[in-house]
C-alpha positions as CSV (number, residue, x, y, z in Angstrom):
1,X,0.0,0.0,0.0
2,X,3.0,2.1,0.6
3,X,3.3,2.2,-3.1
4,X,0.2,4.5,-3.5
5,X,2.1,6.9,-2.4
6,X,4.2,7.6,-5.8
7,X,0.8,8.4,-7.9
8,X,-1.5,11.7,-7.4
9,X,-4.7,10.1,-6.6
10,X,-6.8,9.3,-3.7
11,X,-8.4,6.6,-2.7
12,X,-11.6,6.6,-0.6
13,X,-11.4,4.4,2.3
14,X,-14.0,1.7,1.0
15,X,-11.8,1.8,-2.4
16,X,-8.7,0.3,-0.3
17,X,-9.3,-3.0,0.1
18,X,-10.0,-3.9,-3.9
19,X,-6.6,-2.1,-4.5
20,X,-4.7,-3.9,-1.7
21,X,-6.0,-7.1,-3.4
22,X,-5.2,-5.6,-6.8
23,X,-1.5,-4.9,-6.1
24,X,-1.3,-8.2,-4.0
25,X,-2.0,-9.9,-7.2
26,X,1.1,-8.3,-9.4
27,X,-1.2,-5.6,-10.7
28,X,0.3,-2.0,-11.2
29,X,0.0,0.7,-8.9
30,X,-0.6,3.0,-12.0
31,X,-3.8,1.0,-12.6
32,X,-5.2,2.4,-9.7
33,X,-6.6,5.7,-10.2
34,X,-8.6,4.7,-13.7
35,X,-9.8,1.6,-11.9
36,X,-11.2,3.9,-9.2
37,X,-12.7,6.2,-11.5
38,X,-14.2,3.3,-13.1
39,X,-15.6,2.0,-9.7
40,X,-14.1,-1.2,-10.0
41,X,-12.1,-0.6,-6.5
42,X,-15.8,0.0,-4.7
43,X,-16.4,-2.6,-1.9
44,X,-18.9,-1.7,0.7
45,X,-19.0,-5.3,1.8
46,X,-17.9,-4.7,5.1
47,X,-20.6,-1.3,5.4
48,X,-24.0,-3.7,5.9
49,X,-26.9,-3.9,3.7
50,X,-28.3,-0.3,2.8
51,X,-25.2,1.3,4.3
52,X,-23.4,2.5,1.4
53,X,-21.3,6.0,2.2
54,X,-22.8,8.4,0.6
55,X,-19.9,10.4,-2.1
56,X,-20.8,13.9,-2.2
57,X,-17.8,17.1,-4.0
């Protein structure tokens, strides 16, 4: 995860998880910020049914 570090982008918490498991498995650390924008690093398994945080700018 210390490797997030090196690219401008930030992750929201719920996004960590998916791109702890991404860079576990060999993947890039500069495929993180267009996989978040895609939504693909979303998990809100661990928030409960109907408890999705809510992503306001």
């Amino acid at each position: 995860m210390i490797s997030l570090a090196e690219i401008p982008s930030c992750l929201f918490p719920w996004e960590m998880k998916l791109a702890a498991e991404h860079l576990a498995a060999g993947g890039s650390v500069h495929d993180i910020p267009q996989m978040s924008k895609e939504g693909v690093l979303e998990d809100f398994s661990d928030a409960g049914p109907g408890k999705a945080p809510v992503q306001s700018m």
